[in-house]
C-alpha positions in Angstrom: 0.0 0.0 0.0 1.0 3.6 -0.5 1.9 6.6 1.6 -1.0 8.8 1.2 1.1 11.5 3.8 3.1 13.7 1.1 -0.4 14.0 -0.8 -1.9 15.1 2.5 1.1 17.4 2.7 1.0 19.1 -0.6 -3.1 19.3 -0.3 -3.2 21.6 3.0 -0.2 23.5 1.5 -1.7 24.0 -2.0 -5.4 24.0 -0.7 -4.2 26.6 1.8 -2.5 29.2 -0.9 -5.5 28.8 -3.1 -8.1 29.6 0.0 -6.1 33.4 1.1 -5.6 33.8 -2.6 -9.0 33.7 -4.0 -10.2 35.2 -0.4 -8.1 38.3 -0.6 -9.0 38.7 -4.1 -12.6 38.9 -3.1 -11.7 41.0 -0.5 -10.1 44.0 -2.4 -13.0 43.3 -5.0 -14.7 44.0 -2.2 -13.0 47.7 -1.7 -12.9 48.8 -4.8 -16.4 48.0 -5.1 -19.4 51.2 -4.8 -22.1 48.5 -3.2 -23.5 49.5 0.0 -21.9 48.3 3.0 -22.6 44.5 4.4 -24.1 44.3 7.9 -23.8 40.5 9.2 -26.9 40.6 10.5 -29.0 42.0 7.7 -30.7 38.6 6.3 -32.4 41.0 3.8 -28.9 42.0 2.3 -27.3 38.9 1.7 -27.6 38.9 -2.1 -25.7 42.0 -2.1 -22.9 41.1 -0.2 -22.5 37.8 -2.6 -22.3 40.2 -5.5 -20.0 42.9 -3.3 -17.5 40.2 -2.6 -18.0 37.6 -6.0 -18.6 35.0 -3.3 -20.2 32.8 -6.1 -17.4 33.7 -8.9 -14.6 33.1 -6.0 -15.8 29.9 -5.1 -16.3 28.5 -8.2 -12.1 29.4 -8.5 -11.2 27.6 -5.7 -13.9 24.6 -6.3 -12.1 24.3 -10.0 -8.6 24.5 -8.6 -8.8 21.9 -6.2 -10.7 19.6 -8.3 -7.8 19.6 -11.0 -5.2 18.8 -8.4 -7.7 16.1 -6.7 -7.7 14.7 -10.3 -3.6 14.7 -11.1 -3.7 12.6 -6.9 -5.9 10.2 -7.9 -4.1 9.8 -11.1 -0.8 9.8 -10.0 -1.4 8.0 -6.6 -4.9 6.5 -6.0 -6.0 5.0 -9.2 -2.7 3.0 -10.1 -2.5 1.6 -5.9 -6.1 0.4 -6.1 -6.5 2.9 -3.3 -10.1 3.0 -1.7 -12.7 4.9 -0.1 -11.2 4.8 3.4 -8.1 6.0 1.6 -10.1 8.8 0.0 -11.8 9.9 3.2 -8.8 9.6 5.3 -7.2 12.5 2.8 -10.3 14.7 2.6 -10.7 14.4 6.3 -7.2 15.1 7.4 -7.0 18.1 4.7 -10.1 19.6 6.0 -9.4 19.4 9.4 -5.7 20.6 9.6 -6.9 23.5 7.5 -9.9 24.1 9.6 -7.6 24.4 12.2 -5.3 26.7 10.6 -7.6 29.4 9.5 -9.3 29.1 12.6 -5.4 29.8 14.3 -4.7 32.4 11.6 -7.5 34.6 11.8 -7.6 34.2 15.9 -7.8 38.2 15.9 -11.3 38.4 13.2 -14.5 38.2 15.2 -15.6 34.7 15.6 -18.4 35.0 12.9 -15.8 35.7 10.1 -13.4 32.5 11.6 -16.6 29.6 11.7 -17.5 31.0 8.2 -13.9 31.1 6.7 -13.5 27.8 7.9 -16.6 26.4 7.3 -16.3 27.8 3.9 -13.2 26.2 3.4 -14.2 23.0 4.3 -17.5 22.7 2.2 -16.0 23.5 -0.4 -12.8 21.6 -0.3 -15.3 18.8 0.5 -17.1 19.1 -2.3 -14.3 19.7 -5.0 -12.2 16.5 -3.9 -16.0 14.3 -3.8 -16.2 16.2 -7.6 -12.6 15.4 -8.5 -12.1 12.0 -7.5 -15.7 11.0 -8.7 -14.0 12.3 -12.2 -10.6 10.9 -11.7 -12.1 7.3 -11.0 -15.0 7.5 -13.4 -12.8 8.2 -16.4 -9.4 7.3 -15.5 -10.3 3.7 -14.1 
């Protein structure tokens, strides 16, 4: 069997530079933008605080990104060992959770709304492009 670690590795670094890049590009979109300003609280202006910040756009980024290395992995690494789906989970899980971790660490002086929701937005999403990517990877590729 295979060392899944230096996959593991490389995710939370990659994953990681891909996260505070798209976020601060969302961010000075965000300032340079003449949309009113976003109150947390305001239910009724969520839709204008997706648009202020291209949450959507953004996301989509960071979903595409990780999907494409999730596909080169489970090329290079998981498709040729036979690798499984406790394999799978045990690098989407340790990925998500180190990184949850880390933003959660990172952004320790950012209200506690703004950490649960960077992290939570991180992991969803990371979540969801490596389910995307290695659904691909082993549906064509196997």
């Amino acid at each position: 069997m295979t060392n899944i670690i230096p996959f593991i590795l490389i995710g939370l670094i990659y994953s990681i530079i891909i996260f505070f890049v798209v976020e601060n590009l969302s961010i000075k979109r965000a300032k340079n933008s003449t949309s009113s300003s976003c109150e947390i609280y305001d239910i009724n202006k969520v839709y204008i605080c997706l648009e202020k910040y291209q949450t959507l756009k953004y996301s989509l980024i960071y979903i595409i990104l990780i999907a494409i290395y999730t596909i080169i992995i489970a090329i290079i690494d998981f498709i040729p060992h036979n690798l499984g789906l406790a394999e799978i989970v045990s690098y989407v899980l340790n990925c998500t959770l180190l990184v949850w971790l880390y933003i959660l660490i990172f952004k320790w002086r950012k209200d506690l709304i703004i950490k649960v929701f960077s992290a939570l937005m991180y992991g969803s999403l990371f979540i969801f492009a490596n389910i995307l990517g290695f659904a691909l990877s082993y549906l064509f590729f196997k």
